[in-house]
N, C-alpha and C positions, 0 to 999 in steps of 0.2 A: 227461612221463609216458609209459611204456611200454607196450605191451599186457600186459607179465608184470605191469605196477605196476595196473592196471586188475582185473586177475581172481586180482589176490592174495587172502588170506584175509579175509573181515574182515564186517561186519553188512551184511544183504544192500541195506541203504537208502545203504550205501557204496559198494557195490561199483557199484549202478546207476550212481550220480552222477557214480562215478569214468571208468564208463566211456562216462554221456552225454557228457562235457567231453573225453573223447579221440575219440569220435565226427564231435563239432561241431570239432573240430581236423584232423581227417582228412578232411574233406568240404569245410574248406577251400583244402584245398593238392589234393583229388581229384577232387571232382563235376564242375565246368569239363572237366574232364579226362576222366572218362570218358562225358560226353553229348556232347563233342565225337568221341571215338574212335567211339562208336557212330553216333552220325547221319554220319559220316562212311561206315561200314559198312552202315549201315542205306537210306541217302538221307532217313533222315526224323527229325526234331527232336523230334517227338512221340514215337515208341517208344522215343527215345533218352531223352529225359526222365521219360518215366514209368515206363521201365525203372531208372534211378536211383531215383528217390521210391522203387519199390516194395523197392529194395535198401535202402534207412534205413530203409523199415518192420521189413522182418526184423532188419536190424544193431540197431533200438534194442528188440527184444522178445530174439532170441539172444544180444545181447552181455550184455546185464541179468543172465542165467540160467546161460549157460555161460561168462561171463569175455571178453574181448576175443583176439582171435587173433594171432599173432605176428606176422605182415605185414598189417594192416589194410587195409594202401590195396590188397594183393591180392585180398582177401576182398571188399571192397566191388564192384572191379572181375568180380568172378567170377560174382557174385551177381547185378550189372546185365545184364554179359550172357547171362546163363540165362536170366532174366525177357526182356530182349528179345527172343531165339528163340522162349517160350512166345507171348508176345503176338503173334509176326507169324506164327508156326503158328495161331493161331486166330483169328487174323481173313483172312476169305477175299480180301480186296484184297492183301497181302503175301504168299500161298502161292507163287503163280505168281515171284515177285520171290525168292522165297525159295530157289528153287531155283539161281537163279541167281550165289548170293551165297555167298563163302568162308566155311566155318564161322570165327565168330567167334571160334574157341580160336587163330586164325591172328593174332590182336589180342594186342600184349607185356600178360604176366602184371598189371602193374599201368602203370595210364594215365601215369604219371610217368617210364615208362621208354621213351614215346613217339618221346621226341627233340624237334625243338622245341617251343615250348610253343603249344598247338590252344587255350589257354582264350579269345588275343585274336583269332581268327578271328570263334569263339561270340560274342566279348562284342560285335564287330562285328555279326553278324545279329541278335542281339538289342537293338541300338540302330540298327536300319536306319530311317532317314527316312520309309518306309511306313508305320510304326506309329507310333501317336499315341505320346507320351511319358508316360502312364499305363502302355503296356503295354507300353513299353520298358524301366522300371523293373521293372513285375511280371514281368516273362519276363527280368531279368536275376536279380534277387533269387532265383528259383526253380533259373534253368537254370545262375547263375555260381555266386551265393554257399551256392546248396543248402537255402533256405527252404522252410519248407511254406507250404501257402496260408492256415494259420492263422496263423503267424509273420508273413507276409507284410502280411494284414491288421492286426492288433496293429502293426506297424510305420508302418503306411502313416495308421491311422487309417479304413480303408474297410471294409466290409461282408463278412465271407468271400467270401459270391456273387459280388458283383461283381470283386474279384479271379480266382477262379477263371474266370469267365466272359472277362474279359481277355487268362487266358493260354492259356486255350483258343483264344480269335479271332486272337491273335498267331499261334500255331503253326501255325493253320490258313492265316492271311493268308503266312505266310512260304515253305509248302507250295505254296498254289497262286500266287503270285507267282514262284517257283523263286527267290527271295529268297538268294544266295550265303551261306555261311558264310566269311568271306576278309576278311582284311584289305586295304582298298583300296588304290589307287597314287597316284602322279602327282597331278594336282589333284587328284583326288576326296578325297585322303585327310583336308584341313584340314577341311570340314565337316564330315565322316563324324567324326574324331576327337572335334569340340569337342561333337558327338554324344554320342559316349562319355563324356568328361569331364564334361559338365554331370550326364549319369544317376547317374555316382560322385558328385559334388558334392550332390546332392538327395540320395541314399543318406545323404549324411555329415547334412544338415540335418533329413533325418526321423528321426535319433536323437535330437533335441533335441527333438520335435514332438509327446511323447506327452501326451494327456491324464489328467489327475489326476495323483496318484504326487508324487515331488518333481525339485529339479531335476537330476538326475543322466542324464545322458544314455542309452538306452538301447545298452550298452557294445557288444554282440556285434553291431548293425547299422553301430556307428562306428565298431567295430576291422576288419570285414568291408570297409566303405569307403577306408578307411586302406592296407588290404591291396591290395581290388584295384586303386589309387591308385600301390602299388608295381608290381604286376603291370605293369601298362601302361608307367611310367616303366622299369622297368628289362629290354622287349621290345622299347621303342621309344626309345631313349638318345638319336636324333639330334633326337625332336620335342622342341623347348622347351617347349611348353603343356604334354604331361606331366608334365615335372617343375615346372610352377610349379603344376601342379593338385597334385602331391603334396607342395610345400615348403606351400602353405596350407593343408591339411588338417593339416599335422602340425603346425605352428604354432597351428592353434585346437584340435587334439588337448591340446597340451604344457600348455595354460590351463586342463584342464580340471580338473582339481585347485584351481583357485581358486575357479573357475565354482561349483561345487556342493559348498558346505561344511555339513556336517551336513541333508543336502536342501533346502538353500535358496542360492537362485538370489545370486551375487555381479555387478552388473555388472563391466564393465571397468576403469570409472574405479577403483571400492573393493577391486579385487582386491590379496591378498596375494601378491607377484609372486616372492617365494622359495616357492612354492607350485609352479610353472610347471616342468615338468619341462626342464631342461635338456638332457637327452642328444636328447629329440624335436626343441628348438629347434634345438642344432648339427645333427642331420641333415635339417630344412627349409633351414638357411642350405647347406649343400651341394647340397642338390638345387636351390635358387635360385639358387647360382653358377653349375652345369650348367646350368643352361637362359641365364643371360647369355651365356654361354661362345659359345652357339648364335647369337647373336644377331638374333635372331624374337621380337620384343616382339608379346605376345598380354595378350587379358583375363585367365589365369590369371596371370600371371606377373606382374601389376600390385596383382591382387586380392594376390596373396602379398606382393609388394614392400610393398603398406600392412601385411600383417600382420606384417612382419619391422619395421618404424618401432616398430610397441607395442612386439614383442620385444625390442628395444634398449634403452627407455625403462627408466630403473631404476625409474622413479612418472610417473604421469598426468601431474602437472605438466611429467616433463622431458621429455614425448613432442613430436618435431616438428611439429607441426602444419602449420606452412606445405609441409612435406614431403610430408607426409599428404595435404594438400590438394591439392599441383601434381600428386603419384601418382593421385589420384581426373580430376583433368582431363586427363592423359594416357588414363586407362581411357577417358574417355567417347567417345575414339575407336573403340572395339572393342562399348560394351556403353553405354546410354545408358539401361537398362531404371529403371523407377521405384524401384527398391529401391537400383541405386544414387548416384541421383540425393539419396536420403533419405540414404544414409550421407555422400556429399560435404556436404550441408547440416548432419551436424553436426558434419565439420571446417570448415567455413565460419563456426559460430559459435563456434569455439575460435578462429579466427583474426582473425574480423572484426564478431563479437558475436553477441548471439544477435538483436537486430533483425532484421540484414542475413537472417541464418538460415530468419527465419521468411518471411519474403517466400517464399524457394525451395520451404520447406517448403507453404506455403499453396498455389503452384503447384503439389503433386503430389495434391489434392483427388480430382481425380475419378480416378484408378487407384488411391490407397491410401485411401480412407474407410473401408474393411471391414478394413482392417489394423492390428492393435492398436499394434505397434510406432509408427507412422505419428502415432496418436493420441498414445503415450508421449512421442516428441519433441517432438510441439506444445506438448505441459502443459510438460516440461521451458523450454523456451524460453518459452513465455507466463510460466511462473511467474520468470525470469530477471528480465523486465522487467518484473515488477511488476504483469498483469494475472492475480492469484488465483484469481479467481473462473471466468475461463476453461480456466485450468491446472485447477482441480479437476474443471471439466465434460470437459475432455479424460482428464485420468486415470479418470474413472467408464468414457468411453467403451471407451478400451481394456481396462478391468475386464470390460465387459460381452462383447470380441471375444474371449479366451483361455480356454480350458478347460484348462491346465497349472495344474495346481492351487497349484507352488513360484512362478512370476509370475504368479496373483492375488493371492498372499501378500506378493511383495512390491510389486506395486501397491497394494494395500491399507495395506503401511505406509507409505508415502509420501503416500497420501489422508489419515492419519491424521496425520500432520507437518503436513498444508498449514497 
């Protein structure tokens, strides 16, 4: 859609809508973009950031009224740095700094005509090692993907406040850290990346994470994940891990159409697999070649390899298991975290029963008790081997850990079968 298609004629509850959704399209391919040009210009992360927000304030009250402008990504960019100048004219720490500094009009018309792309520097500082991993999500979601801190929250499941409170102590810890905005080198780069990658990886999983509602994934934080999953794989083509981080997003992206049929939640096993979008899957199995290609076996690229096994699978039945299985025991060299220890235990009872299963499963007690999933494989396997009565106490428990209101429904049918 256009800006002329935006502020074409038409009922004014259209014309908004037409042009929040080209807004929220513009701010993806720009915000990154113009809080990195600014705090580049500026030295500081904060007037660069809140000079953006304050430019979506105006774009989403002027575009509503007077229509969408003919170069948007100009407009946006024009508007953040006006707002910046204002902000460090009035506040007296930036006056003195201010004088010192080229007018901003010396900044290209619109951030995309930069030259290379500044968004994976930002997305660097904003997953620096310094800050806890709460507020490395919060301060990317804000300062990459261009959320508000009420969006932000609503996604996350957290508190406005304490969001906001987050990405204030981020900006400020990055400030007075002199925290680089730079994509790292040499060794530094592979933790610093998987850094990065895992905060995309959490992005994609807290669109599945909302309470109540049903189970359809909250689309615009998963397609924003997806995105910046391309971003990174296609700035940095020689790391493997990027692209096995974006063949498995796209691959649990391409399912989702099975996932969530009429708001209710499909596992794996019952999913309708002509459902599964195919053009997603071909473009995960390419970006999964690219990264063999490289040959730097990592966690993402293993995580993917199990997801491409399903992919292949015409039905549950014909999926390799033993495949499945030996991919999960190669991961555990990289990643031995309790979550996926639980997913190898339930290729371990597709392979080797659900007895052997529960043994491992029983093993992951004391990290997953508070986890519903945790609870759901117990029942599934107790109920296998014929102890009911336990399977039903396990499926209550996970009843009582999940607030998504499409899997209590269907933990509840299932209580209801035993």
């Amino acid at each position: 859609m256009s800006g002329e298609d935006a502020a074409a004629p038409g009922r004014p509850d259209d014309r908004a809508a037409a042009s929040d959704r080209l807004l929220a399209r513009v701010l993806r391919e720009e915000s990154a973009r113009i809080v990195a040009a600014l705090t580049s210009w500026s030295g500081s992360l904060d007037v660069a950031e809140e000079a953006v927000a304050g430019a979506i304030e105006v774009a989403l009250r002027e575009w509503r009224v007077r229509g969408v402008p003919p170069n948007p990504g100009a407009w946006l960019t024009q508007t953040a740095r006006h707002d910046a100048l204002d902000r460090m004219r009035r506040e007296k720490r930036y006056r003195e700094k201010l004088v010192l500094l080229a007018e901003p009009e010396d900044m290209p018309s619109s951030a995309a005509d930069a030259g290379p792309d500044e968004r994976l520097p930002l997305l660097f500082g904003c997953c620096h090692p310094a800050l806890s991993p709460d507020a490395q999500l919060a301060l990317t979601l804000r300062a990459i993907c261009g959320l508000t801190t009420a969006q932000i929250a609503r996604a996350t499941l957290t508190p406005e406040a304490t969001v906001a409170q987050r990405i204030v102590r981020a900006k400020r810890k990055i400030a007075a850290a002199g925290i680089p905005l730079r994509i790292p080198e040499g060794t530094e780069r592979a933790g610093r990346l998987d850094i990065v990658l895992t905060v995309v990886s959490v992005m994609y999983s807290e669109a599945h994470l909302v309470a109540g509602g049903d189970a359809a994934a909250d689309r615009d934080l998963a397609e924003d994940a997806v995105w910046l999953a391309r971003v990174v794989a296609h700035e940095l083509p020689q790391e493997a891990e990027a692209q096995g981080l974006l063949a498995l997003l796209l691959f649990h992206r391409a399912r989702e159409g099975a996932r969530a049929v009429d708001g209710e939640l499909v596992l794996l096993t019952d999913q309708d697999r002509s459902r599964w979008d195919p053009r997603l899957i071909a473009e995960a199995q390419r970006a999964l070649e690219r990264a063999a290609m490289l040959r730097r076996p990592g966690r993402w690229q293993l995580h993917a390899a199990i997801a491409a096994c399903h992919s292949d699978a015409v039905s549950d039945e014909a999926t390799d298991w033993l495949q499945v299985l030996t991919l999960y025991d190669m991961l555990l060299a990289y990643d031995r975290s309790p979550i996926v220890l639980l997913n190898r235990a339930v290729a371990v009872s597709r392979v080797d029963g659900p007895a052997r299963a529960l043994v491992e499963v029983d093993a992951l007690s004391e990290p997953l008790s508070g986890y519903y999933l945790w609870h759901a494989a117990r029942a599934r396997m107790l109920h296998a081997i014929g102890r009911a009565d336990e399977a039903l106490a396990e499926d209550l428990c996970a009843l009582e850990l999940t607030a998504n209101a499409a899997e209590r429904r269907l933990l509840e049918r299932r209580i209801g079968e035993r």
